[in-house]
N, C-alpha and C positions, 0 to 999 in steps of 0.2 A: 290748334285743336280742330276735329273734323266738325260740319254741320251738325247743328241738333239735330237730324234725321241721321245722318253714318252712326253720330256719338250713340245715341238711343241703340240704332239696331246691334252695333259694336257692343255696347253695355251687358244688350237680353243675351246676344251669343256668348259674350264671357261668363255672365249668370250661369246659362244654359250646362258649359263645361264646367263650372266647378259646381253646380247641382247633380252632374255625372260622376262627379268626382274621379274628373279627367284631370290630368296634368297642363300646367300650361307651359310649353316650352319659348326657350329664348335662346338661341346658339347652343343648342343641346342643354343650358342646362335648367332645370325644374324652376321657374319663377312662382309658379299657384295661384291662387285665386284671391289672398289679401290682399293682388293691387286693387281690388275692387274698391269702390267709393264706399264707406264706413257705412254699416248699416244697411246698403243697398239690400241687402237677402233679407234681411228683415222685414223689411216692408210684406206685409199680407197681399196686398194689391199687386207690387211687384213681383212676387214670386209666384201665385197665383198667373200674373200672364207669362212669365216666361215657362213654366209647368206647359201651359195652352201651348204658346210657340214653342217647346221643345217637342212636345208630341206632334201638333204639324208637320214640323220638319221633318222629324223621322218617315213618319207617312209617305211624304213628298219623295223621301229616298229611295223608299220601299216599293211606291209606285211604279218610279220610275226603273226599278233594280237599276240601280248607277250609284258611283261615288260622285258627291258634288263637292265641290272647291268651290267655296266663297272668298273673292278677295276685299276688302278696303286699302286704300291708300292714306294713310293719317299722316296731317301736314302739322309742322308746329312752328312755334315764333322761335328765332334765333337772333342773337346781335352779332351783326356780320360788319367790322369796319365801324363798330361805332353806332349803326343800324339796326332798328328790329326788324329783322325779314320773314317771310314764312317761306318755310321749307319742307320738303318731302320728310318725316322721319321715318317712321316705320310701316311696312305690309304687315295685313294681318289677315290670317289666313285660317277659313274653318274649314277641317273636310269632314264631311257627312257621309257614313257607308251607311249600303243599301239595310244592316243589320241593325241601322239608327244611333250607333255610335259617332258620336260628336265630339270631335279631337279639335283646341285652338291651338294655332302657333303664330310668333311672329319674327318677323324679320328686320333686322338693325339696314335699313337704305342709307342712312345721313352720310357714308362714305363715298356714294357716288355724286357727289357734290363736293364734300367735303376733301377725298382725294382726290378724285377722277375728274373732276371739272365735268360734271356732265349731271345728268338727273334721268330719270326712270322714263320720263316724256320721252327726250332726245334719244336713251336707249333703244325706245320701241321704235322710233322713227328709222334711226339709224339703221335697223336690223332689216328694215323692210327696203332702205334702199339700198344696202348690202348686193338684195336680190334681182335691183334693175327696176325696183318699181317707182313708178312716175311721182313727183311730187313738190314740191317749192321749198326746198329746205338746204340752198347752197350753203348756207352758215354752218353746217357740221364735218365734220371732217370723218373720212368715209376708209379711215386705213386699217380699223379692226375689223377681222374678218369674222371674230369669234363672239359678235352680238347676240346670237340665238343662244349661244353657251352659258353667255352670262344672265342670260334671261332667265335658261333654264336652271341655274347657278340659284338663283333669288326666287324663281314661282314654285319649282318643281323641287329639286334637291331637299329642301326642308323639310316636304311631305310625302317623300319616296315611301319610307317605310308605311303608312297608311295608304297608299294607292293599291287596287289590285294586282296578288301576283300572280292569277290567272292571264295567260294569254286573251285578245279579243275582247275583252270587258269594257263597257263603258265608263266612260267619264264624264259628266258636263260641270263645265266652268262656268264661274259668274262672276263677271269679272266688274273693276270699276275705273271709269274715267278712261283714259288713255289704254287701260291692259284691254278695252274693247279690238283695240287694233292691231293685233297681236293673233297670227296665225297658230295656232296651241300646237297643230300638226306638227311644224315644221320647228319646234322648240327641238334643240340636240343634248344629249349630255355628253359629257369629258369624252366618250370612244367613238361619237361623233353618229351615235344611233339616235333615228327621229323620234319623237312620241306615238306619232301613227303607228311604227312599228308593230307598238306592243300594244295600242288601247285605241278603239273606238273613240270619237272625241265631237261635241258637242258643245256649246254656247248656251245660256239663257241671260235675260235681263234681268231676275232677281228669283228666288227661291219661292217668292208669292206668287210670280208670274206662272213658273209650274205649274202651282196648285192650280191657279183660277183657269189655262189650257188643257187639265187634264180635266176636270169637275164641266166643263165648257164642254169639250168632247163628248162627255158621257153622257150628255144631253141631245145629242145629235140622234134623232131616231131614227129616220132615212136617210143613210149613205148615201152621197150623192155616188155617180158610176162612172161619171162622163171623162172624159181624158181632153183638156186642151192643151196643143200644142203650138205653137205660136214661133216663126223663125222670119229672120232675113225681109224686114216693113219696110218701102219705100222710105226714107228720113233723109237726113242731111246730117252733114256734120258740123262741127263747131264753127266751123269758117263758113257754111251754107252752102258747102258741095254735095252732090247725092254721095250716098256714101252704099257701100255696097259688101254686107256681112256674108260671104258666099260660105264660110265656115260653119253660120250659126244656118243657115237655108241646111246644109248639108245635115247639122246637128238634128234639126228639125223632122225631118224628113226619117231619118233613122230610129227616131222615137218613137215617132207616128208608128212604121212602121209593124214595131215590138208589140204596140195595144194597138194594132188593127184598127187605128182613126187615121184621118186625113186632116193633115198640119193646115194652117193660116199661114199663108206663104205671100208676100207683095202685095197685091195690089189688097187682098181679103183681110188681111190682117191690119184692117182699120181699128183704132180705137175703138168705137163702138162697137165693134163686131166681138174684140175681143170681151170687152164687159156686158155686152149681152149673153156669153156664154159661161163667166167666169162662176156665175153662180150652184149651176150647176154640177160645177166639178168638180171633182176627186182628187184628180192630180190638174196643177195648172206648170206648163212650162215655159218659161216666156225666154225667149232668146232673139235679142234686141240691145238698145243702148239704151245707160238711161244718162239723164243731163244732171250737171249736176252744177251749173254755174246759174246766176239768176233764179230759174225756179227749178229746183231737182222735180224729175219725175220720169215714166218710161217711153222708149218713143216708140210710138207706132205708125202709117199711114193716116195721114189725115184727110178727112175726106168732109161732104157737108155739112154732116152733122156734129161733127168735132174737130179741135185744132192738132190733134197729134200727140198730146202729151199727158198719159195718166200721173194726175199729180198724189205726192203723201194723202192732203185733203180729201180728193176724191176718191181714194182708195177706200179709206178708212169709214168716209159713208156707205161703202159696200156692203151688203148680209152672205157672207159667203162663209161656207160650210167644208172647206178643200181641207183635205188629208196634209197638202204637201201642194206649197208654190215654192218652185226653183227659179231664179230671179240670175240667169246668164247671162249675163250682163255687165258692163264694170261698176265695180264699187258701191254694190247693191246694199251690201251689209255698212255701208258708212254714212256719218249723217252728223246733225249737230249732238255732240259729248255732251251727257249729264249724268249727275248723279245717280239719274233713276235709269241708266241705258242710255242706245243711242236713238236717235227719235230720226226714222228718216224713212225708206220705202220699206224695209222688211218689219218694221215695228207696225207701219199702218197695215199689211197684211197681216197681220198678229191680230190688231185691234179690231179687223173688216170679221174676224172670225176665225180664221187660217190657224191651223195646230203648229204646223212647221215650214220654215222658211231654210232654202237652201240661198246663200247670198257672198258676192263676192267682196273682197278685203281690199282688192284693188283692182286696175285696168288689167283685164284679162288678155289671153293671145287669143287669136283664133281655132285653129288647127287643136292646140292642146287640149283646150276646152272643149273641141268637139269631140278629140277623143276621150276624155273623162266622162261625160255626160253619158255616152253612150254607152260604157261600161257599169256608170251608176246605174242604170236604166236596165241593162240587161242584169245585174246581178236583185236590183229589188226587185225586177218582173217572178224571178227565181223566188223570193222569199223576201216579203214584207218589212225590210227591217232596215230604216233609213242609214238610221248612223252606220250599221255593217257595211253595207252597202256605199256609202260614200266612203270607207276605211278601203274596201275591194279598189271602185275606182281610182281613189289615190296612189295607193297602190301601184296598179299598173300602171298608172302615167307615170309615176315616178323610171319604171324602167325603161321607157321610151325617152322621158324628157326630163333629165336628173334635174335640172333647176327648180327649186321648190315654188319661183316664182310662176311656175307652171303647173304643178299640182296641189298647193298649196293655199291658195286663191278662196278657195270655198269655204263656207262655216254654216251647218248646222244649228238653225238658230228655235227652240222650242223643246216640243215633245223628240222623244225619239222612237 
């Protein structure tokens, strides 16, 4: 069975659909709402807060005009050999349109164990190294090519018909455990077309988080105005050689250029220099490495008054008020997997204040990445609107540099 905290929130969303007197689907066909625990709707107290939370949520939708995709992964006991084990059973999937309809579905997984020798972990894994991306996982065997298919097979496909069929429209996902690491972009279906294609696409850490980023915002009185740009810090690499991001100096410098600031370039782009400015900005872009062995955090020049490295911790004591930090860098969006999200540098920006964080899935390229950035950059300078705007730059990287592990990298994590 899932935690008292999934089971509970799992519980008020299934309440929530047959208090809509929505259908509950299972492989197409109508299961309904008497799996629910006997008497659950009964409860005055109970239905009372799910009433509260169903309207919430709507709101949250509506806010955001976006469909959200809520996933859970529910594990159960099986005797496997004689064994009681626990294992993956079922995804269970809510999607919320902007119009506050709240549709549950869910999905039979136990066959990708049960047949496939594999599980939904190694799935996602598998799919990412598919793509060439770096990682410690020689135990899997790497001869399917069609991992995103079957991703999209199991996340996507079930809730096709509730997705917008408008062109351009957004999406944000919420995903749990392991589905954090999973590029939604670069999901394909059967004719082998991306999701980017058709939808704007976006991440949050939970549908509460939402609310409390957008009600957070609204409290913001004075805009901060200031643009930092931040490229190519004196650091070292993993082995302690200088190391030398001529791609990300270049990124930098292009940015700048677009809002008419002058970038933190080498020697200026000391730590401190960068968080004495950070407060005041609007947009923060930091294009740099960050570490992620020992103590993860971001590197910058270190100079006397600091060691070089903005850690989670330190971040998070920040009071920053930024629109939007883009976090170019590797593996910005990864951290340690929980329940509640992942807990790592774009979450302490989240927590420091920060509405939205743009953040990477894995080790980046250079070259690519500079040119994404600067198409993202040129299309929001156009018109305010992150997720489009990163959907544009995908986009066009994709036709320069087909490999998704090159445009694909990035995720949208917050407001949009």
């Amino acid at each position: 069975m899932p935690n008292y905290f999934t089971q509970s929130i799992c519980l008020i969303m299934m309440a929530i659909a047959s208090l809509n007197n929505i259908n509950i689907f299972f492989k197409d066909q109508v299961v309904a709402s008497e799996q629910l625990p006997v008497n659950i709707l009964g409860d005055r107290m109970f239905t009372l807060a799910v009433n509260s939370a169903k309207e919430q949520i709507k709101q949250i939708a509506k806010q955001q005009n976006a469909t959200l995709v809520q996933y859970s992964i529910i594990s159960d006991e099986f005797t496997i050999g004689g064994k009681k084990q626990t294992r993956e059973s079922e995804l269970y999937i809510w999607v919320i349109q902007p119009t506050g309809n709240i549709t549950f579905r869910k999905v039979d997984i136990k066959p990708l164990w049960q047949k496939q020798n594999t599980s939904l972990a190694d799935l996602i894994v598998r799919s990412r190294l598919s793509l060439g991306v770096r990682g410690n996982y020689n135990y899997l065997k790497l001869s399917q090519k069609d991992d995103f298919q079957k991703l999209y097979t199991l996340l996507i496909k079930p809730i096709t018909n509730l997705l917008p069929q408008q062109p351009n429209t957004n999406i944000i996902f919420i995903p749990q455990g392991e589905l954090f690491l999973i590029p939604f972009a670069a999901l394909q279906d059967t004719k082998g077309k991306y999701l980017i294609e058709r939808y704007a696409v976006a991440t949050a850490p939970s549908i509460q988080a939402l609310d409390l980023l957008y009600q957070r915002k609204k409290q913001y009185k004075n805009l901060n105005q200031d643009i930092l740009v931040v490229g190519n810090p004196i650091i070292q690499s993993d082995r302690g050689e200088p190391l030398q991001l001529l791609g990300a100096e270049q990124e930098a410098k292009a940015i700048a250029q677009l809002f008419n600031t002058q970038p933190l370039i080498g020697n200026a782009a000391t730590e401190t220099a960068v968080v004495q400015r950070m407060p005041q900005a609007k947009i923060i872009h930091l294009a740099t490495k960050a570490y992620l062995k020992n103590q993860q955090g971001l590197a910058f020049t270190p100079s006397t008054q600091d060691d070089g490295l903005l850690t989670p911790a330190e971040i998070q004591k920040l009071k920053l008020a930024a629109d939007l930090v883009v976090l170019s860098a590797n593996d910005t969006a990864i951290g340690k997997i929980t329940n509640d999200g992942v807990i790592g540098l774009s979450r302490s920006f989240l927590s420091a204040g920060v509405s939205s964080v743009i953040a990477s899935l894995w080790d980046i390229s250079d070259q690519p990445t500079a040119f994404l950035m600067t198409k993202f950059y040129q299309k929001l300078h156009e018109k305010p609107d992150k997720a489009a705007a990163l959907r544009y730059a995908m986009l066009e990287t994709k036709k320069k540099y087909t490999n998704p592990r090159d445009w694909a990298a990035f995720t949208l994590i917050g407001l949009l």
